[in-house]
TITI-377949 format. One line per 4 residues: number of its first residue (from 1); for each residue x, y, z of C-alpha. Coordinates in steps of 0.25 Angstrom, whole numbers. Example, Ala and Ser with C-alpha at 12.3 -4.5 7.8 and 13.67 -1.06 7.14 Angstrom:
<lummis>
1	49 -18 31 | 55 -4 29
</lummis>
This chain:
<lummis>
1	1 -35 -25 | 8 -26 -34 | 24 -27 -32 | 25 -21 -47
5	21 -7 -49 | 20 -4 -66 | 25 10 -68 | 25 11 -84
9	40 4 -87 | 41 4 -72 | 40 -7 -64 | 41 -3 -47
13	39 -12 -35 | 25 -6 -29 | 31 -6 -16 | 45 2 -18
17	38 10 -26 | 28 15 -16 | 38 13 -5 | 44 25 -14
21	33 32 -14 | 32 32 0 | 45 38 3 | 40 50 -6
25	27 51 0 | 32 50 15 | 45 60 12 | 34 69 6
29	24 68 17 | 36 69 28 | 40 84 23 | 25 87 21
33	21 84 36 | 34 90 41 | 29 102 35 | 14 102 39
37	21 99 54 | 31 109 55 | 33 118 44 | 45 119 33
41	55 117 44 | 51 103 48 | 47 101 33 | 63 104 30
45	67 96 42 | 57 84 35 | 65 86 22 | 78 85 27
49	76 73 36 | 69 66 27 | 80 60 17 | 88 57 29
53	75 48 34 | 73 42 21 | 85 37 20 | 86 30 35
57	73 24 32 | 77 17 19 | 91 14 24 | 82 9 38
61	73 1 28 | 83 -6 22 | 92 -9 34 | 80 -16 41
65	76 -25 30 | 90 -28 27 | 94 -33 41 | 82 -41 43
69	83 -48 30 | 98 -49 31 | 98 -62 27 | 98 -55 12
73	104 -43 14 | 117 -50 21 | 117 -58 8 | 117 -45 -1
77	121 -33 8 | 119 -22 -4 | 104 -25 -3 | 105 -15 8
81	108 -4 -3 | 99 -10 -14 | 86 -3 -18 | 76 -13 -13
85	63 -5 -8 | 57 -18 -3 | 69 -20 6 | 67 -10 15
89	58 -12 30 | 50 -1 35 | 54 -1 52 | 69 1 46
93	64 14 38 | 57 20 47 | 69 16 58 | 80 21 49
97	70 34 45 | 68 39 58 | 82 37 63 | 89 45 51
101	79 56 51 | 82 55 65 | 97 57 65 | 96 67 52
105	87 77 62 | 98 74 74 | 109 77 64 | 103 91 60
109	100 94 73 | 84 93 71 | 80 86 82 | 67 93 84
113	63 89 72 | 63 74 74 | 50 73 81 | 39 83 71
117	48 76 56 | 45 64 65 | 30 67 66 | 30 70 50
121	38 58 47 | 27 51 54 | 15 57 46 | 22 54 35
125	27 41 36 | 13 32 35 | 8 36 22 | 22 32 16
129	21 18 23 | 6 18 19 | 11 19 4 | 23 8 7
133	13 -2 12 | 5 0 -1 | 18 -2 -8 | 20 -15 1
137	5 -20 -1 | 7 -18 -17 | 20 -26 -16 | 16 -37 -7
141	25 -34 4 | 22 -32 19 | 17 -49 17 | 7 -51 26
145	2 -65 36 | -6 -74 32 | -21 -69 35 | -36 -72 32
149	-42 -57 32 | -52 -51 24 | -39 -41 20 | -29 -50 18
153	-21 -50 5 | -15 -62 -4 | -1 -62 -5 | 8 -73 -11
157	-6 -81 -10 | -9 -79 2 | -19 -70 11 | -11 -61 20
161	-11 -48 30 | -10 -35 21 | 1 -29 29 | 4 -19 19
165	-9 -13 20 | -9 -14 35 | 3 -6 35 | -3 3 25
169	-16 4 34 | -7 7 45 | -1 18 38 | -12 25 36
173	-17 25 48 | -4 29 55 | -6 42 45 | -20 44 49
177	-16 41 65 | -4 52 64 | -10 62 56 | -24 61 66
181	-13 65 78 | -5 75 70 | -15 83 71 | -17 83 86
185	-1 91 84 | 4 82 93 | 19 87 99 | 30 82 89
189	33 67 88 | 20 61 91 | 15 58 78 | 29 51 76
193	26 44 89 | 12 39 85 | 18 35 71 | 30 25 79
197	17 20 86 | 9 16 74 | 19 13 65 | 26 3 73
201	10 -2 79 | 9 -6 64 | 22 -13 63 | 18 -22 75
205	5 -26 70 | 8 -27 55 | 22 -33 57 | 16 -44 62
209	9 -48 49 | 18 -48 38 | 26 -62 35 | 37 -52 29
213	41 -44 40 | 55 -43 46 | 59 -52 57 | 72 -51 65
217	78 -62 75 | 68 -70 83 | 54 -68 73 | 53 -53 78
221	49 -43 68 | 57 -30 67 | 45 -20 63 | 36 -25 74
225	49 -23 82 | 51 -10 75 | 36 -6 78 | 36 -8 94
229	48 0 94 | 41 10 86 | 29 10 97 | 39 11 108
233	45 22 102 | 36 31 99 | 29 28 114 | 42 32 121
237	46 43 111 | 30 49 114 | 34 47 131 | 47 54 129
241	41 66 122 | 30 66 132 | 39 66 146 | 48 77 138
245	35 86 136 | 32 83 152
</lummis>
């Protein structure tokens, strides 16, 4: 593992550092298919929404690890505001993210927009988690179960699931997945809708393997809880848009 990256005088964590570089690469990639999709106008849109996002995604990111690691964070509320890039979970992100560029488009009367900056938030969402996950694999995060595979990694001396690299598999075949319908133009909101279904698929399966994940009351763990919802979302959101069209 590499939790230390040696840039010259500078010495940066691998994984915020990459976790950095994948907010870049993602806000980057957003506009980019917003334009290919729809023009200058949903590219504009993308530009607009997108700081609004970001910021309901890192706000969602820390509430999430904060509240289910309260037993800390009650001791020291102003960890809530403190720049730790380690502290921050994933479900919470993309929860806060989606309802803040959701309620910025409401705001500005965009509605019609919610569904295709959807679609391009969705093509552009895996390769930034697939860099995350590189940053957690470097950094020794996402700790795996116990396991005696051909694959499996030693960590704090002992042989465990790769998780990190699960998830960055996952990644990249969610990207090949959604670019492989993309092009078969299907009507606005599905790719966002096949995204929620691999996305939170990935969360149940993977979830299940890390010694580190979040639990709430009872043993249950909030992003496999996240990942059905996910699931059941996109599944009723694809139903509602087909009965609308019929």
């Amino acid at each position: 593992m590499y939790p230390i990256i040696e840039l010259g005088p500078l010495n940066l964590g691998s994984g915020a550092l990459l976790l950095v570089i994948a907010v870049f690469v993602g806000h980057a990639r957003f506009e980019r298919v917003a334009r290919q999709r729809g023009g200058e106008s949903l590219e504009h849109r993308a530009s607009r929404c997108a700081p609004f996002a970001l910021a309901g995604a890192a706000i969602g990111a820390r509430l999430w690890y904060g509240l289910f690691n309260w037993d800390m964070y009650s001791q020291s509320p102003g960890l809530f505001l403190a720049l730790r890039l380690g502290d921050l979970a994933w479900p919470g992100a993309l929860i806060g993210g989606a309802l803040a560029g959701y309620a910025y488009l409401r705001l500005r009367r965009m509605d019609d927009a919610a569904a295709p900056l959807a679609d391009a938030a969705s093509l552009a969402l895996p390769m930034a988690q697939a860099i995350a996950s590189l940053g957690l694999l470097l950094s020794g995060e996402a700790l795996g179960t116990p396991a005696d595979l051909p694959w499996a990694m030693p960590l704090f001396g002992v042989l465990r699931h790769p998780v990190a690299l699960y998830y960055l598999l996952a990644a990249l075949a969610t990207w090949g997945a959604l670019t492989w319908v993309a092009r078969l133009s299907p009507q606005p909101g599905t790719l966002a809708a096949v995204y929620l279904v691999l996305q939170g698929s990935a969360l149940l399966l993977l979830e299940a393997l890390r010694v580190d994940s979040l639990v709430a009351a009872g043993g249950v763990r909030t992003a496999q809880v996240v990942g059905l919802a996910m699931i059941v979302i996109a599944l009723w959101w694809k139903r509602t848009q087909t009965a609308s069209v019929l």
